[in-house]
N, C-alpha and C positions, 0 to 999 in steps of 0.2 A: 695195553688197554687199561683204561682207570677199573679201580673198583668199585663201586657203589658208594661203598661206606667211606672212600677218596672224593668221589662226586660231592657226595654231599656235603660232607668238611667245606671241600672250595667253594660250593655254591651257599651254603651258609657264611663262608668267613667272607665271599666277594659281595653278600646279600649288604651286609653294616659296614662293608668295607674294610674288612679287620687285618688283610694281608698287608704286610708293611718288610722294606726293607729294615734290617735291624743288626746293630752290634754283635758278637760274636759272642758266645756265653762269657767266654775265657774277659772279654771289654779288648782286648787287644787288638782287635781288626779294626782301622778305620776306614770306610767305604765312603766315598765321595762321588760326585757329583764330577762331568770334566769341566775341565778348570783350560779354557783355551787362551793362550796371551798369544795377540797375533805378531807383537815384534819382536817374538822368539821363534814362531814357524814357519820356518821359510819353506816357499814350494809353490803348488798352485794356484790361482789364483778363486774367489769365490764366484760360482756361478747362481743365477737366480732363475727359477720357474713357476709357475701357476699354472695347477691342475685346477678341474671344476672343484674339487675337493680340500686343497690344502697348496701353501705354498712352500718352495722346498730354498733351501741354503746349502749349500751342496761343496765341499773341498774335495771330492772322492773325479775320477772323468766320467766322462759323458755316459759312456756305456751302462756305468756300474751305477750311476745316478738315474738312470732309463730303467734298466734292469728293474732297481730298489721300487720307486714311483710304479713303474707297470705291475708288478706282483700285488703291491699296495691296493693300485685300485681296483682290481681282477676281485681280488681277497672279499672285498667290500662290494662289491657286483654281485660276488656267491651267496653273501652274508643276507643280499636281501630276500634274497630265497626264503631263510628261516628267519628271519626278523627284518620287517621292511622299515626303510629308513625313518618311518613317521616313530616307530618305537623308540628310537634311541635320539641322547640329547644331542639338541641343536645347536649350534651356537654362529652369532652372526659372526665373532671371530672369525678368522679361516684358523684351521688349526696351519701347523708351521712344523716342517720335516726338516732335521739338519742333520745334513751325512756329512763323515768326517775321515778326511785319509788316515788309514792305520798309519800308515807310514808318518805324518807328519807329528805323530803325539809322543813319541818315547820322548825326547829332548827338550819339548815345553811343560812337560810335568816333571824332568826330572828337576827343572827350575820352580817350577812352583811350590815342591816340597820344599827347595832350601830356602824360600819366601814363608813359608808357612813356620820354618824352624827359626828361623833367623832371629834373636832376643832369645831364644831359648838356650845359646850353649851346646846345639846340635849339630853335627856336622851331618850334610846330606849325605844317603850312602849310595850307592853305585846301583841304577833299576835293574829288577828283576822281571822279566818281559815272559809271560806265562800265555802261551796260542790256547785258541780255543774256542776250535773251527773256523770258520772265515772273520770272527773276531776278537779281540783281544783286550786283557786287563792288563793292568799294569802294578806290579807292587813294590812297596818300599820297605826298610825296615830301620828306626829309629832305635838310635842309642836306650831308649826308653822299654824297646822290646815291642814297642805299636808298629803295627802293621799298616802303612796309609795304600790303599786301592783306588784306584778313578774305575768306576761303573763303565763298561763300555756300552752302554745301551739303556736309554730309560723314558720315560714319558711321565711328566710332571704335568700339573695341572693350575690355574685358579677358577675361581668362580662362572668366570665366563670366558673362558679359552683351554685349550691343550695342545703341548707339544711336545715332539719326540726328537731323541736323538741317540742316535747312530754312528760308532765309530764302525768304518768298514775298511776291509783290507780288498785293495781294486781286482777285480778277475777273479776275486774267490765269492761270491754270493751264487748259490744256487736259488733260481724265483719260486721254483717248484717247491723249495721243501722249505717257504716262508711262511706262515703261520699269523692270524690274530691270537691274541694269548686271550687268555679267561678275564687276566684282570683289567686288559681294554675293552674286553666285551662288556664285563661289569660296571664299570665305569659309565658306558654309555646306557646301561639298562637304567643304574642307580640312581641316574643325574637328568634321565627325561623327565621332562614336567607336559600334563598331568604325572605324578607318581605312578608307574605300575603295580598294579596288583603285588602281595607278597607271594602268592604261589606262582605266578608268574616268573616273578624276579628268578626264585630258587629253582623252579624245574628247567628255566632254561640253559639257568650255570649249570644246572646236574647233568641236560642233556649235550650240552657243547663242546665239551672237553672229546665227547663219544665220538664226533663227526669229524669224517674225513673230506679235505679240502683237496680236490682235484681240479684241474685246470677248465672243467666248463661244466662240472659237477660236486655235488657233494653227498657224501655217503652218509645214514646213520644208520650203524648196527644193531643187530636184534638185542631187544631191551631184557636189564636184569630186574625181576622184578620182585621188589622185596630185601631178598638175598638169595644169593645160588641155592641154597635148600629150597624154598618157596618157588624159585625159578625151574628147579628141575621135578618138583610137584607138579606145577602146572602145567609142565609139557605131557607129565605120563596122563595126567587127568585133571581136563580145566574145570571138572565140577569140585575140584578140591580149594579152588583157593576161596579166601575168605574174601567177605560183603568189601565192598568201598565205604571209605569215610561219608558219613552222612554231607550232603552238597554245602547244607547251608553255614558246617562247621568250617568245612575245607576249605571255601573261598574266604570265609576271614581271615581263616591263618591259623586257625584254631587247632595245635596238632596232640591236645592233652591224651586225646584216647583214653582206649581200656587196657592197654597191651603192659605187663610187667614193669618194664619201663620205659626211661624218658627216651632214652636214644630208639627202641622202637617203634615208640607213637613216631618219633618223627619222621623213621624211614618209611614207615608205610603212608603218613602225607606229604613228602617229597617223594615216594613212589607212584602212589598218585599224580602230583603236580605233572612229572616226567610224561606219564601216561596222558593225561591230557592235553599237552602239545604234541607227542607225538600224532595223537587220533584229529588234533587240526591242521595239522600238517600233511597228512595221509589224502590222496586221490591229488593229480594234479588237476588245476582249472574247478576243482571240484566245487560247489557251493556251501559244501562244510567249510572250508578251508575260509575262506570270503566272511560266513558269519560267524567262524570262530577269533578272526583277525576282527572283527565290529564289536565280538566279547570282551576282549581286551580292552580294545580302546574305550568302551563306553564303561565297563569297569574302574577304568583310572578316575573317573568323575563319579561316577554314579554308587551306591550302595550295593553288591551283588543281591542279584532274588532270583525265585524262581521266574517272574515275569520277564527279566533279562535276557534269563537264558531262552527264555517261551519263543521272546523276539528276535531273539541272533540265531541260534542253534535250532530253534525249532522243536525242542522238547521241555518238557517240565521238568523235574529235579530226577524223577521216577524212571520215563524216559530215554537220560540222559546217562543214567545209571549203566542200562540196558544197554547204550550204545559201545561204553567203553567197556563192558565185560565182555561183550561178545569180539571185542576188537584184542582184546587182552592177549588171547590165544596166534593169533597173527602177529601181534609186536614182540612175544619172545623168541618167535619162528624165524622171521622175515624182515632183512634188512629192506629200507628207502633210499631208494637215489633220485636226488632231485636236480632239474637241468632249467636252466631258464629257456626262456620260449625261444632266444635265437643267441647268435653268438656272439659274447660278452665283445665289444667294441673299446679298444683301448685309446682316450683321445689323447691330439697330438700336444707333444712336451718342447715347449720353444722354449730351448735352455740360451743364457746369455750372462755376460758379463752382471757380477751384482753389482750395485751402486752403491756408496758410502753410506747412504740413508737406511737402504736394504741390510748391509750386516748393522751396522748398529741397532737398526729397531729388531730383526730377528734375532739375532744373538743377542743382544741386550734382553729381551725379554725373555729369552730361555735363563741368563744368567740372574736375571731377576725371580724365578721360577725357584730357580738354585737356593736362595738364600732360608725362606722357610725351611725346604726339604734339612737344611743343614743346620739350621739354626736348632730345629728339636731333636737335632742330634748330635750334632760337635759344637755347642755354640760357642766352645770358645775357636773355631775357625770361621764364626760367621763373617768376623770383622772383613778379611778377605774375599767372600764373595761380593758382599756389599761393593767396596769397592769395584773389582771387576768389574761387576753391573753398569755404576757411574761411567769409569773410565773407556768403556764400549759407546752407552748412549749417549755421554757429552761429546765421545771425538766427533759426532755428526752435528749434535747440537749446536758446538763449536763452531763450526763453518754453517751456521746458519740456517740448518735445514729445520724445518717448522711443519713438519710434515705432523698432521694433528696426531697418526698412530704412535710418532715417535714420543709426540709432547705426554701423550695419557702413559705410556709407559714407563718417562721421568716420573710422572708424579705419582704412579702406582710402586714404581721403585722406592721413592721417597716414602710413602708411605707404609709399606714393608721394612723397609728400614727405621723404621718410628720417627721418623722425623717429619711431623705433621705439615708443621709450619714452613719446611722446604717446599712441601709436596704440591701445597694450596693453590701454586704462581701457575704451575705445569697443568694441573688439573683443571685453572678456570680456562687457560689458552687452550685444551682444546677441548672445552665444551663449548667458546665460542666458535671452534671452528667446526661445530657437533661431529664428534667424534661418534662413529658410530663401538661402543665398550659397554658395554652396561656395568662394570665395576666404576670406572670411572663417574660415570653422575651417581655412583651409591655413594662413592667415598668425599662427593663434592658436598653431598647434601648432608654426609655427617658432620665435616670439618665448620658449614654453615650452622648447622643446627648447634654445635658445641660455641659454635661462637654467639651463638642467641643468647643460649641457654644462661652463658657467664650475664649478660646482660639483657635480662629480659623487660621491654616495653612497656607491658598493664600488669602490674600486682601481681606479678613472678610469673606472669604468660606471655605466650610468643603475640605478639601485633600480628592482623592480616597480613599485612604486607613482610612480616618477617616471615610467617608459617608459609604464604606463597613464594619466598624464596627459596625453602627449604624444598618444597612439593614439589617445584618446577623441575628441577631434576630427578627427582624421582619417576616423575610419571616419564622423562624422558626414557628415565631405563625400563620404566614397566614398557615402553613400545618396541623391545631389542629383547632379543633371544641372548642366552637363554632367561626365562624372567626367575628370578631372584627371589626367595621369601625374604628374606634381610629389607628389601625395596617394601613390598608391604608393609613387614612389623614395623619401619621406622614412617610409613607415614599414618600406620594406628597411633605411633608414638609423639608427631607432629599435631593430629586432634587431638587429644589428649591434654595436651598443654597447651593449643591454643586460646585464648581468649573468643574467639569468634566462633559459636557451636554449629558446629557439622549437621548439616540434612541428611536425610536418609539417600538421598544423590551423593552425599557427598563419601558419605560411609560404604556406599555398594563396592567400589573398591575393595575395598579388604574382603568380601563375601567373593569378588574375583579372586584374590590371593588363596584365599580358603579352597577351593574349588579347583586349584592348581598344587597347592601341598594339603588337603585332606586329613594328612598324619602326623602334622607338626602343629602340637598340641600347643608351640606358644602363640602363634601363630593364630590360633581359631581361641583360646582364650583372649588376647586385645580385643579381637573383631567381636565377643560377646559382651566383655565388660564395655563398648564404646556403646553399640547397642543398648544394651543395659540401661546405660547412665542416660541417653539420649532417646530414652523413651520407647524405643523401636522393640518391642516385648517379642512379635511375631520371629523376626531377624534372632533373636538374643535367646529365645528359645531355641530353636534351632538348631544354632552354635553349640546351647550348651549342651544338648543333645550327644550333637556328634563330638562335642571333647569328651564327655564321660566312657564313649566308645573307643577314644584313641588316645585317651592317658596312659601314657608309660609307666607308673607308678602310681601307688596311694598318694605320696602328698601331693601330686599334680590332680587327680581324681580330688579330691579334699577341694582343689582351689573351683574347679566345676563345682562340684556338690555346694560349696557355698553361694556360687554364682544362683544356683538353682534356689535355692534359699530366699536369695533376694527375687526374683522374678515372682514368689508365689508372694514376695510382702508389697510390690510396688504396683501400684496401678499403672495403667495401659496412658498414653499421652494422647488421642484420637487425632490430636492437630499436627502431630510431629509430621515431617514432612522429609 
């Protein structure tokens, strides 16, 4: 069992994202990414499937491929129990599972190390194959004293997609004792848009780690509350524990307190946070449960108040107080087991032969995935993933295949690997074949706008017709999940520079973006200063409102404060439209 003061750590470092694979203190471990060359593993052949949920690449047999997939989507079946699928991010991507036979990898990374040495003067040395459980690393060790590892297992990301991969040894997976980890939980809390709440975010990491995942249930055990001294107060005598955080501090995020110190204030408002999903999640079918899940979600847009909670929850701040002290004593008592209304349905998995299009755009896009993760960490073996990546998605390319997933992937490749002007050819082929990627028309609409920009039309501004070139894809990706603030700020940054001034129609956009990141202060500062400038005072107020509430720092606050400045110097435009 975690400890509290463990919960918290995770659920604060998964809140900003802060866990990261990392170097060894010593530098001497190199930990990679796996590095698959297919005309070095001989063996089975690639099989392909499509769940409702994700498509799979699969080297592992059928069984062990079944097995992986069925645990998978059980996992995610339970998961909506405690957080239903509208909470966490979407993406029109399908995310992409690649399972990989243990068996076929000692012999193609023992090769790839001596590819990786090779100019260096390094002779490869002989693998060291280290189990560990149904999966396995693999290690080397260089004349140098570096240690190079391939990661048996990881899930990498961009903007609008994710995927995982799995090296598995066949017949050894147990489904029962599979797991979602914290950090894909976080992941998907961190990256739904609207934004959720911050107590949100944190009490759910604090409380997920706790729950036990069983095959048509899941368990959350009786709650610590506080810490074990305060926990075991409250059991001898609940008139002993102290007041709650006052409501309207709590739901900002506000954890300064009055408590000695910082790490206290904070465990007693992640102690709280914890408590107040627990008490929405408590009665099944119950109608707490219904307008605590309405709190959420209208929270992610709207400002927390006491009238919010009036309208979901059904109590005032006072009220509300009342509900969870008197539930307090029953959460440190009394586990929840929660069951879905009937029995999880596993749909069926038509595995088949993949097709040359299928690994290359799967595995290519994992290998493309690859190169950041490695690049901010060994760059000098980036040169090598890179490649891989190409040599995967041209062998399809090559033989002609024009499949638009594959085209966005060359040129997302290309442009991951800085090479813009490769990137351009790939990215406009499949916007014309509208690729359904929302990265894809952001990075169209940049490489356009840079190319305006060198040669801009009226007096160093974008022409109509150049700013609508730039727009046009953009607003294609505002129509694709997941949406994007980077798609916003650049078409704040398209009016801005064009010659042709934006109507209050045309600006409402950006008050969209706003209203979908609320806390990305650069974000709601464009949408004020275009307002501002464009006369719209009502709008530009507003804005500057809530940046002063969600500046991360003084000089961000500074760049508000001055916005506010000019609002009270500018008259109002009546005609602006």
């Amino acid at each position: 069992m975690f400890s509290f003061t463990h919960r918290l750590l995770l659920a604060l470092a998964l809140c900003v994202g802060a866990l990261r694979w990392a170097r060894a203190a010593d530098g001497g471990i190199v930990a990679l990414p796996p590095f698959m060359v297919e005309e070095l593993a001989k063996g089975p052949p690639w099989h392909y499937a499509q769940s409702p949920d994700f498509e799979i690449l699969s080297r592992c047999n059928d069984a062990t491929t079944r097995s992986m997939t069925e645990a998978y989507h059980r996992l995610h079946r339970l998961l909506d129990l405690v957080l239903p699928a509208r909470f966490r991010v979407r993406h029109a991507v399908t995310k992409t599972m690649i399972y990989y036979d243990q068996e076929l990898r000692p012999a193609a990374s023992q090769e790839i190390i001596a590819q990786m040495l090779r100019g260096k003067n390094e002779a490869p040395p002989p693998p060291d194959i280290s189990p560990s459980g149904g999966l396995r690393g693999m290690r080397s060790y260089t004349p140098d004293s570096r240690r190079i590892t391939f990661l048996p297992n990881m899930r990498l990301w961009d903007v609008d997609m994710m995927a995982v991969f799995a090296i598995v040894r066949n017949g050894d997976i147990d489904a029962d004792r599979m797991f979602l980890t914290p950090d894909y939980v976080g992941y998907m809390l961190r990256n739904r848009t609207p934004t959720l709440p911050t107590w949100f975010i944190a009490g759910f990491l604090s409380l997920y780690p706790q729950m036990k995942f069983e095959r048509e249930t899941i368990t959350i055990p009786t709650a610590e509350w506080i810490s074990p001294g305060e926990t075991y107060l409250l059991k001898a005598d609940p008139k002993t524990t102290r007041p709650l955080l006052p409501w309207a501090a709590f739901l900002r995020g506000d954890h300064s307190g009055n408590n000695q110190t910082k790490e206290e204030n904070l465990r007693v408002w992640a102690s709280q946070a914890e408590l107040f999903i627990r008490w929405g999640l408590e009665g099944k079918g119950s109608l707490r449960r219904e307008g605590f899940w309405k709190f959420v979600e209208r929270s992610s847009v709207d400002i927390p108040s006491e009238k919010l909670a009036q309208e979901c929850l059904g109590f005032d701040y006072a009220g509300l107080a009342e509900q969870l002290t008197a539930f307090l004593p029953t959460a440190v008592r009394k586990e929840m087991t929660l069951r879905p209304e009937s029995l999880i349905r596993l749909p069926p998995l038509a595995l088949r032969l993949a097709t040359d299009g299928e690994i290359a755009r799967i595995k290519g896009d994992w290998e493309r995935l690859e190169i950041n993760y490695v690049r901010q960490r060994y760059p000098d073996l980036a040169t090598k993933y890179i490649e891989q990546a190409r040599r995967t998605l041209l062998r399809a390319y090559d033989r002609n295949d024009r499949d638009p997933r594959l085209l966005a992937v060359l040129g997302l490749c290309e442009v991951d690997a800085g090479n813009d002007a490769g990137a351009r050819d790939y990215l406009e082929a499949a916007a014309r074949l509208e690729v359904v990627r929302p990265r894809v028309w952001l990075e169209l609409a940049r490489l356009r706008l840079a190319d305006y920009l060198a040669a801009p039309a009226v007096a160093g501004k974008l022409s109509a017709d150049q700013a609508a070139d730039v727009l046009t894809p953009l607003f294609t990706a505002r129509q694709q999940n997941p949406p994007l603030p980077e798609v916003y700020e650049m078409i704040g940054d398209v009016w801005s520079r064009s010659a042709v001034n934006p109507s209050r129609g045309h600006l409402a956009v950006l008050s969209e973006g706003v209203n979908l990141f609320p806390r990305r202060a650069s974000l709601v500062y464009r949408a004020a200063a275009l307002f501002l400038q464009h006369g719209h005072l009502v709008e530009a107020s507003s804005l500057v409102a809530l940046g002063l509430r969600v500046a991360p720092d003084e000089p961000e606050r500074a760049r508000f404060a001055a916005l506010q400045a000019r609002l009270r110097a500018e008259p109002a435009n009546p005609d602006a439209r």
